[in-house]
BASEFI-628897 format. One record per residue: residue in one letter; chain; x negated, y negated, z negated of N, C-alpha, C, O in turn. Coordinates in Angstrom, 1 decimal, padded with zeros to 4 digits. Example, Ala and Ser with C-alpha at 12.3 -4.5 7.8 and 13.67 -1.06 7.14 Angstrom:
<sites>
<site type="A" mol="A" n_east="-013.2" n_north="005.7" n_up="-007.8" ca_east="-012.3" ca_north="004.5" ca_up="-007.8" c_east="-013.2" c_north="003.3" c_up="-007.8" o_east="-014.2" o_north="003.3" o_up="-008.5"/>
<site type="S" mol="A" n_east="-012.8" n_north="002.2" n_up="-007.1" ca_east="-013.7" ca_north="001.1" ca_up="-007.1" c_east="-012.9" c_north="000.0" c_up="-007.9" o_east="-013.4" o_north="-001.1" o_up="-008.0"/>
</sites>
This chain:
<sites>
<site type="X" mol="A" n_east="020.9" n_north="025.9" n_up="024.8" ca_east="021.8" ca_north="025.0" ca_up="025.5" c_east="022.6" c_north="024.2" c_up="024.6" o_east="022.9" o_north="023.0" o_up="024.9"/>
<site type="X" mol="A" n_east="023.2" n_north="024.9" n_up="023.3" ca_east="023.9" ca_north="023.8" ca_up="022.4" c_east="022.9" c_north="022.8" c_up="022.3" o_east="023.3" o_north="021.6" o_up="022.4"/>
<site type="X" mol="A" n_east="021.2" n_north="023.0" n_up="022.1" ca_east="020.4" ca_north="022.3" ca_up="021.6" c_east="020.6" c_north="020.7" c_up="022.7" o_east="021.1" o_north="019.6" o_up="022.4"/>
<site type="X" mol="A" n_east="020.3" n_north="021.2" n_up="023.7" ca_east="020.6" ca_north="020.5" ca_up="024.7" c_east="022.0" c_north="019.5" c_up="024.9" o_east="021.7" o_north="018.5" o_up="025.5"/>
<site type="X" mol="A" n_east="023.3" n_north="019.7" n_up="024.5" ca_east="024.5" ca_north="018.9" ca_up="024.2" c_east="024.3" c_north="018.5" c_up="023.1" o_east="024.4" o_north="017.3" o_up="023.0"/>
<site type="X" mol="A" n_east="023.9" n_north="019.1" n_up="021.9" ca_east="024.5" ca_north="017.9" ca_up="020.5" c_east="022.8" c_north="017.1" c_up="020.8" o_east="023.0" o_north="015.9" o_up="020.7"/>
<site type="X" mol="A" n_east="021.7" n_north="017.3" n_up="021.0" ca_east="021.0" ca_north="016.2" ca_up="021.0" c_east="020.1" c_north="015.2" c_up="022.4" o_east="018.9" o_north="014.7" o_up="022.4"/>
<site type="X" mol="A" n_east="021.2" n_north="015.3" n_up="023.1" ca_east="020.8" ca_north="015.0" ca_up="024.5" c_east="020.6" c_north="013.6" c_up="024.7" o_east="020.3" o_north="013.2" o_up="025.8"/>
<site type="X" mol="A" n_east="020.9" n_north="012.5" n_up="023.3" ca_east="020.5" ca_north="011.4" ca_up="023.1" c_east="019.2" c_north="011.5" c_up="022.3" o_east="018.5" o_north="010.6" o_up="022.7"/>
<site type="X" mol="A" n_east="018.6" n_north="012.1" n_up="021.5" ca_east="017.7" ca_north="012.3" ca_up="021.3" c_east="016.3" c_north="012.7" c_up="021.8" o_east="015.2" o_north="012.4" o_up="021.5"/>
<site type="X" mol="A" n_east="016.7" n_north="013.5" n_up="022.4" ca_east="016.1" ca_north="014.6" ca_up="023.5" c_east="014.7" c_north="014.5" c_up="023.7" o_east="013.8" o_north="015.2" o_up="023.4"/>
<site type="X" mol="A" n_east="014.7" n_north="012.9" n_up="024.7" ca_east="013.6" ca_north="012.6" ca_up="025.3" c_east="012.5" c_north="011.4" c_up="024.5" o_east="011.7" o_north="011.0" o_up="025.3"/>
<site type="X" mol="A" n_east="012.5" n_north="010.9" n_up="023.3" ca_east="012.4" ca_north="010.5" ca_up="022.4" c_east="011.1" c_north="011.2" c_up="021.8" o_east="010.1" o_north="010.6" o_up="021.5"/>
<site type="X" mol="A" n_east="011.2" n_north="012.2" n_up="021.8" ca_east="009.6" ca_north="013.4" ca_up="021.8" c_east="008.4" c_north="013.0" c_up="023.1" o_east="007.2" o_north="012.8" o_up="023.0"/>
<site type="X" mol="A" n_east="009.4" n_north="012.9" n_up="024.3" ca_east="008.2" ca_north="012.6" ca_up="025.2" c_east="007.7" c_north="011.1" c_up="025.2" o_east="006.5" o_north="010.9" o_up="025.0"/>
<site type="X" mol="A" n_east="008.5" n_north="010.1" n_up="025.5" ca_east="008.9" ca_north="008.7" ca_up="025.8" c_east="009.3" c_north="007.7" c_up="025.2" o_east="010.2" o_north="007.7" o_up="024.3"/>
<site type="X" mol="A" n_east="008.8" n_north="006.6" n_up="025.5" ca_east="009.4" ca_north="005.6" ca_up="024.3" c_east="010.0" c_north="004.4" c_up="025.4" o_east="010.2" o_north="003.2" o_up="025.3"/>
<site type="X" mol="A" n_east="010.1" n_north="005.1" n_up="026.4" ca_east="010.8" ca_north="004.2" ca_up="027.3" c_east="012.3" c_north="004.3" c_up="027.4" o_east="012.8" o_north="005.1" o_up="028.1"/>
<site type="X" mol="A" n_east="013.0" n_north="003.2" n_up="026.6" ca_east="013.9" ca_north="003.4" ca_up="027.0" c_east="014.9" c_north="003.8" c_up="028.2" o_east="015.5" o_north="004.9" o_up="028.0"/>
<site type="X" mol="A" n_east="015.0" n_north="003.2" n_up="029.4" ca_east="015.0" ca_north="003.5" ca_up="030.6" c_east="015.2" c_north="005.2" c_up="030.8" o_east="016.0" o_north="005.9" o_up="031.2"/>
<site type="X" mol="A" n_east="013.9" n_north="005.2" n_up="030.3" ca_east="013.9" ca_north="006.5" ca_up="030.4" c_east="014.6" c_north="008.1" c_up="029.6" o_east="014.7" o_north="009.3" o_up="029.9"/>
<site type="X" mol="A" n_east="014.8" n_north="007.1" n_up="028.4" ca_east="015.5" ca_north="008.1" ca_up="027.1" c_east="017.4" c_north="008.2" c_up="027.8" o_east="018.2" o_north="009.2" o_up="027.7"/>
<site type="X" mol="A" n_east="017.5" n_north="006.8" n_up="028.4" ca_east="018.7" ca_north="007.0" ca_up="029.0" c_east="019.2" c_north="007.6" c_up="030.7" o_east="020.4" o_north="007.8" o_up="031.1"/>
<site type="X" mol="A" n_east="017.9" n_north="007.6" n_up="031.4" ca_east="018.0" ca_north="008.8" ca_up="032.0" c_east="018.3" c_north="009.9" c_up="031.6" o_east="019.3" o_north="010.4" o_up="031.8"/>
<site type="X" mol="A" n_east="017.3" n_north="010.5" n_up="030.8" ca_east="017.7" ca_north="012.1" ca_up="030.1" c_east="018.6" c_north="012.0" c_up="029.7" o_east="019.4" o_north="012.7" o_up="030.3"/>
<site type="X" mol="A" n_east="019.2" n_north="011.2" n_up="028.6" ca_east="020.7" ca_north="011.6" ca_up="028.2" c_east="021.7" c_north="011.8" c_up="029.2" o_east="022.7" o_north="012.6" o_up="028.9"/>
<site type="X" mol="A" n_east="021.8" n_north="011.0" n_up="030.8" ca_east="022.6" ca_north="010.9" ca_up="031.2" c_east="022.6" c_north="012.1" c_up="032.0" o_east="023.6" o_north="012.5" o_up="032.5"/>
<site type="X" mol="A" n_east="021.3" n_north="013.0" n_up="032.2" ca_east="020.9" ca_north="014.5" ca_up="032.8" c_east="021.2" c_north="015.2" c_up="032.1" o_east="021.6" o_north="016.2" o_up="032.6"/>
<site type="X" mol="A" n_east="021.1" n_north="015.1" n_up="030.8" ca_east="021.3" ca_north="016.8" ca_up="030.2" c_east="022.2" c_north="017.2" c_up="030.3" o_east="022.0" o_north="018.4" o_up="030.1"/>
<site type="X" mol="A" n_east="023.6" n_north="016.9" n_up="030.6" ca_east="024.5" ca_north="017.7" ca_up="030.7" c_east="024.6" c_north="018.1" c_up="032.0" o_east="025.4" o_north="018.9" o_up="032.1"/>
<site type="X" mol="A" n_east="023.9" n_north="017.8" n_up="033.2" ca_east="023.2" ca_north="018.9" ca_up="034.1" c_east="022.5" c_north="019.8" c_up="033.9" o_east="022.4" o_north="020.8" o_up="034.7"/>
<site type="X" mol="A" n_east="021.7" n_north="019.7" n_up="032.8" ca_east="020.6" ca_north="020.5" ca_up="032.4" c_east="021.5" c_north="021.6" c_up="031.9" o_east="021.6" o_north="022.5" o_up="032.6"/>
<site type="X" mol="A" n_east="022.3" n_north="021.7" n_up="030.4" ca_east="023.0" ca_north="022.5" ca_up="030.0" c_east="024.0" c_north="023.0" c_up="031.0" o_east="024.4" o_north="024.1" o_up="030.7"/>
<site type="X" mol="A" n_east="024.5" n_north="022.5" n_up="031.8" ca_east="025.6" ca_north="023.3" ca_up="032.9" c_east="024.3" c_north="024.6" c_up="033.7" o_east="024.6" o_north="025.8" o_up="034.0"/>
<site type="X" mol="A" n_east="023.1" n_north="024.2" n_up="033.8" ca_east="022.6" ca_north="024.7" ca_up="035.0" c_east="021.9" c_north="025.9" c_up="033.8" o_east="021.3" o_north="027.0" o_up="034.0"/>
<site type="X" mol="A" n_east="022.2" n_north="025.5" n_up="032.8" ca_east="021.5" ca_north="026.7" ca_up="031.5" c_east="022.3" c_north="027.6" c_up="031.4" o_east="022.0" o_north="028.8" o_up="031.3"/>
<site type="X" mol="A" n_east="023.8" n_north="027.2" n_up="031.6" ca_east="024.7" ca_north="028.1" ca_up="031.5" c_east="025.0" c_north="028.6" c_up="032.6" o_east="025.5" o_north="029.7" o_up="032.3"/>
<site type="X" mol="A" n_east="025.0" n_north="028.4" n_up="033.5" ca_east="024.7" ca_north="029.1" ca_up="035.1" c_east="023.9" c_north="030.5" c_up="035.2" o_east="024.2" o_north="031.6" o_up="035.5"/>
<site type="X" mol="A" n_east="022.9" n_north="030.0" n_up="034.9" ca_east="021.9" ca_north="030.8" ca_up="034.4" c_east="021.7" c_north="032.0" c_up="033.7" o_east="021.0" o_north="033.0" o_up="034.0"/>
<site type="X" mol="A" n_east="022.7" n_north="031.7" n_up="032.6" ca_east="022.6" ca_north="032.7" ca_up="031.8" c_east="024.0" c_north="033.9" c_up="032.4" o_east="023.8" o_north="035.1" o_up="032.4"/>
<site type="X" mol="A" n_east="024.9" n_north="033.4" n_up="032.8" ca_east="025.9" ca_north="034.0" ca_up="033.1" c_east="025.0" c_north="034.9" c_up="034.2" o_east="025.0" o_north="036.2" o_up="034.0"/>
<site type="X" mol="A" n_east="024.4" n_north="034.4" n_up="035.3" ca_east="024.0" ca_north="035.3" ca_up="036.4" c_east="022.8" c_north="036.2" c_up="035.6" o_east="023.1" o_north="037.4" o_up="035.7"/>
<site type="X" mol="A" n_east="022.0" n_north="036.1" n_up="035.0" ca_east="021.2" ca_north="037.3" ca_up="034.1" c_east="022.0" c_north="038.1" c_up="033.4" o_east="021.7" o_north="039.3" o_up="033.3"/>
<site type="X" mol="A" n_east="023.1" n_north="037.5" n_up="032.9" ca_east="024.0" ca_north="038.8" ca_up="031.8" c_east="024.6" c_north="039.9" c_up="033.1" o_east="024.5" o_north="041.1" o_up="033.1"/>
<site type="X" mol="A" n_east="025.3" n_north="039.3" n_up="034.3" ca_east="026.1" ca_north="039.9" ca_up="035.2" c_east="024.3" c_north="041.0" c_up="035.6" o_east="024.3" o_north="042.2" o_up="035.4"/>
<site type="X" mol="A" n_east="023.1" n_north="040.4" n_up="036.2" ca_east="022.6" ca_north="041.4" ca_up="036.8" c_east="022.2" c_north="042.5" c_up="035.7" o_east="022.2" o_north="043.7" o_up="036.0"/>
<site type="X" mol="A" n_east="021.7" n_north="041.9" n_up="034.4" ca_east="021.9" ca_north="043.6" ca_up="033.3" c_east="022.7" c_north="044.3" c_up="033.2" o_east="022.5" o_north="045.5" o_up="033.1"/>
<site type="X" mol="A" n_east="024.2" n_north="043.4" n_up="033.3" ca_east="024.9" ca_north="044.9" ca_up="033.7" c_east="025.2" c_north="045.8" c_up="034.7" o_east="025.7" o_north="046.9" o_up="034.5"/>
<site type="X" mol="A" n_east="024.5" n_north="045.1" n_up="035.9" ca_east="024.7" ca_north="045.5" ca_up="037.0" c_east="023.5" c_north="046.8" c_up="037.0" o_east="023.7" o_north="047.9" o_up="037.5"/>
<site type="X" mol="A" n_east="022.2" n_north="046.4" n_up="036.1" ca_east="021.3" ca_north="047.0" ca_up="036.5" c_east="021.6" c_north="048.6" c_up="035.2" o_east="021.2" o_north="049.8" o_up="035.4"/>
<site type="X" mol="A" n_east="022.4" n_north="047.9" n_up="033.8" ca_east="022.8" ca_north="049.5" ca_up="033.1" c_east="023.8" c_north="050.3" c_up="034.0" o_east="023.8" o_north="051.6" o_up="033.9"/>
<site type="X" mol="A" n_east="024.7" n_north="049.6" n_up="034.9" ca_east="025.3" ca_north="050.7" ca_up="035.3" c_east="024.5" c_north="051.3" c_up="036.3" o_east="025.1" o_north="052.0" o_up="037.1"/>
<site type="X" mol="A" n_east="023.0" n_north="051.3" n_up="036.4" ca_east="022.7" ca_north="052.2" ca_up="037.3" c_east="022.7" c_north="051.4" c_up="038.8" o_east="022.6" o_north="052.2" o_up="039.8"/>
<site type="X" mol="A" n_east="022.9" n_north="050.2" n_up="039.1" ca_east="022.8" ca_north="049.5" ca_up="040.5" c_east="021.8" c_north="048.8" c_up="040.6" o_east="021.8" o_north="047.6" o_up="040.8"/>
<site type="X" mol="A" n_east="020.2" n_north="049.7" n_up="040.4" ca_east="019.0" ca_north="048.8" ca_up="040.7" c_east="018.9" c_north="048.0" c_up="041.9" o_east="018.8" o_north="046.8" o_up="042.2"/>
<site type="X" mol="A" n_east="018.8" n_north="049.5" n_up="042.8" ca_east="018.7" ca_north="048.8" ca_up="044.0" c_east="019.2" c_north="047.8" c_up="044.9" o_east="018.6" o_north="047.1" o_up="045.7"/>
<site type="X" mol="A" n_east="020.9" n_north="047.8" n_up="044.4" ca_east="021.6" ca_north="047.1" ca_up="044.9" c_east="021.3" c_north="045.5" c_up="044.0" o_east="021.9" o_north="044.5" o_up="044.4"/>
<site type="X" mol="A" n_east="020.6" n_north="045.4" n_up="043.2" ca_east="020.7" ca_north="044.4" ca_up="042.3" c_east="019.4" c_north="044.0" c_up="042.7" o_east="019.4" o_north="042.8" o_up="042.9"/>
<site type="X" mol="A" n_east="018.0" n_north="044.5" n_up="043.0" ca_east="016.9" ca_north="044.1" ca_up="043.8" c_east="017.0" c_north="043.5" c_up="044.8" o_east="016.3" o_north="042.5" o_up="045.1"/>
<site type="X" mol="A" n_east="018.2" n_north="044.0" n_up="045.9" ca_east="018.3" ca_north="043.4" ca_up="046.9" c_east="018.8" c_north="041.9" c_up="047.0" o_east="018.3" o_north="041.0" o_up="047.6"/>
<site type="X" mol="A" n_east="020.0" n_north="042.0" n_up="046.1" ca_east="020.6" ca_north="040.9" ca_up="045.9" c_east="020.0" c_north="039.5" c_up="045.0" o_east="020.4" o_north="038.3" o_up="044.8"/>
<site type="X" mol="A" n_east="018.9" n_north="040.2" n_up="044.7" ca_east="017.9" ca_north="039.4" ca_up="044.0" c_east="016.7" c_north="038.9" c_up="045.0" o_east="016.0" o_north="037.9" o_up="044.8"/>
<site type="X" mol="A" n_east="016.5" n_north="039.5" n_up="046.1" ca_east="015.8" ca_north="039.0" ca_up="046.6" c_east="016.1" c_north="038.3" c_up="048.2" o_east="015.4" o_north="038.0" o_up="049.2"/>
<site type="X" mol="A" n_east="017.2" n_north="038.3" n_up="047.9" ca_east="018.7" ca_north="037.7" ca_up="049.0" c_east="018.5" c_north="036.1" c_up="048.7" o_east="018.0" o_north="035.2" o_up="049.3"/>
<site type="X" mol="A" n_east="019.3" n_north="036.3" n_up="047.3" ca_east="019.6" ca_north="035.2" ca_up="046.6" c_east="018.1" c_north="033.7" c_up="046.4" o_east="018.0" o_north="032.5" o_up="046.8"/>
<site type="X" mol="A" n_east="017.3" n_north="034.5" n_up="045.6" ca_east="016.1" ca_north="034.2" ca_up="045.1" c_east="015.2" c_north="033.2" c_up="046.3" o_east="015.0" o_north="032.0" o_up="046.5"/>
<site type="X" mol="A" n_east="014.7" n_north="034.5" n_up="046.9" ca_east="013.8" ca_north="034.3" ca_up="047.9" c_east="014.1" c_north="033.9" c_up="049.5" o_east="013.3" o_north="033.4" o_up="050.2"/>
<site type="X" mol="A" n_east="015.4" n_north="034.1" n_up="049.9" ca_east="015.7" ca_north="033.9" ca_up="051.0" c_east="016.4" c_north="032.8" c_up="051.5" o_east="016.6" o_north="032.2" o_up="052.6"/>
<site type="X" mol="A" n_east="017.1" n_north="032.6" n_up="049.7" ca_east="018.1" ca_north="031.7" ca_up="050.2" c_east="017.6" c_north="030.2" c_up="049.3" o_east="017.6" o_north="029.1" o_up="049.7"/>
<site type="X" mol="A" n_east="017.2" n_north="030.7" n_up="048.1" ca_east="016.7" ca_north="029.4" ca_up="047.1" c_east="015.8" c_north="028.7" c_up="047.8" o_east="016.0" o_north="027.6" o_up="048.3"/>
<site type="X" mol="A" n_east="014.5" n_north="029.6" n_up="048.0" ca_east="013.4" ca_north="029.2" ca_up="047.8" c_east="013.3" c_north="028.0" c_up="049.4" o_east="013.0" o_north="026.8" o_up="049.4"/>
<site type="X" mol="A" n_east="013.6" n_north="028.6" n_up="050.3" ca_east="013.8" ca_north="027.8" ca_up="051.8" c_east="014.9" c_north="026.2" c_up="051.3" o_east="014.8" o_north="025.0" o_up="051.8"/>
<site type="X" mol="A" n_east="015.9" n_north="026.7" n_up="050.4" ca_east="016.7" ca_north="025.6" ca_up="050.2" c_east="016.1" c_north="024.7" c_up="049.4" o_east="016.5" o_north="023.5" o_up="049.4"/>
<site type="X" mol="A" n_east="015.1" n_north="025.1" n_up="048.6" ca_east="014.7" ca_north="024.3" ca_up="047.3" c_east="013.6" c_north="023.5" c_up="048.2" o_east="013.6" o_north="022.3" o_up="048.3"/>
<site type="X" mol="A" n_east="012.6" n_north="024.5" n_up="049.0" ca_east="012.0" ca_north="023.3" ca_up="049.9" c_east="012.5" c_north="022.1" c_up="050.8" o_east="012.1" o_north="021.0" o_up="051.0"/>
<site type="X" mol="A" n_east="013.6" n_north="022.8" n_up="051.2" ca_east="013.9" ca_north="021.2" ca_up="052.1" c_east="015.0" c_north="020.3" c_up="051.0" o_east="015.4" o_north="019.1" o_up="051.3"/>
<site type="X" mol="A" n_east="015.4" n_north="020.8" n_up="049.8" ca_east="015.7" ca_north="019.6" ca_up="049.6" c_east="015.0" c_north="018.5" c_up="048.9" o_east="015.3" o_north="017.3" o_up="048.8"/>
<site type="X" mol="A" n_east="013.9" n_north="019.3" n_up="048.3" ca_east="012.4" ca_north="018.1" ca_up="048.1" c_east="012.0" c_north="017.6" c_up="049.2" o_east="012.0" o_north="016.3" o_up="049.2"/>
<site type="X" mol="A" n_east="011.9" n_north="018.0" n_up="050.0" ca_east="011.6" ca_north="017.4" ca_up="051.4" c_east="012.4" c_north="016.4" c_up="052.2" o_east="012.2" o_north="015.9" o_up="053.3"/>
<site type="X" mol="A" n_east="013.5" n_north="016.2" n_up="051.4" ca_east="014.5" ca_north="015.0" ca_up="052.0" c_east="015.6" c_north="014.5" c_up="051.2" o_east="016.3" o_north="013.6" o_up="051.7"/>
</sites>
């Protein structure tokens, strides 16, 4: 995710020689790195959850989160 902030003007420059486009991704990656760091924070919280011995409760909440609530959300918001 550092990779992502110090070269988020560079970034897209690998894929693209469109400008236009190199300056979209720059102006995204620091969504991208917020949503990396998001991320990581909720995996470190569920290992701990899952050393202290709270599988189950951390299954559940994984498939709460994940499946019940993402996945339905992630479709309709492609969808509109």
């Amino acid at each position: 995710m550092i990779t992502v902030f110090l070269s988020k003007d560079n970034l897209a420059i690998i894929f693209t020689s469109s400008k236009d486009m190199q300056l979209t991704v720059a102006d995204q990656a620091y969504l991208l790195g917020l949503t990396m760091i998001i991320n990581s924070a909720a995996q470190l919280m569920s290992g701990v959850a899952i050393g202290s011995g709270w599988k189950l409760t951390v299954a559940y909440i994984n498939l709460t989160c994940y499946y019940m609530v993402g996945l339905p959300l992630g479709f309709y918001l492609v969808s509109h």
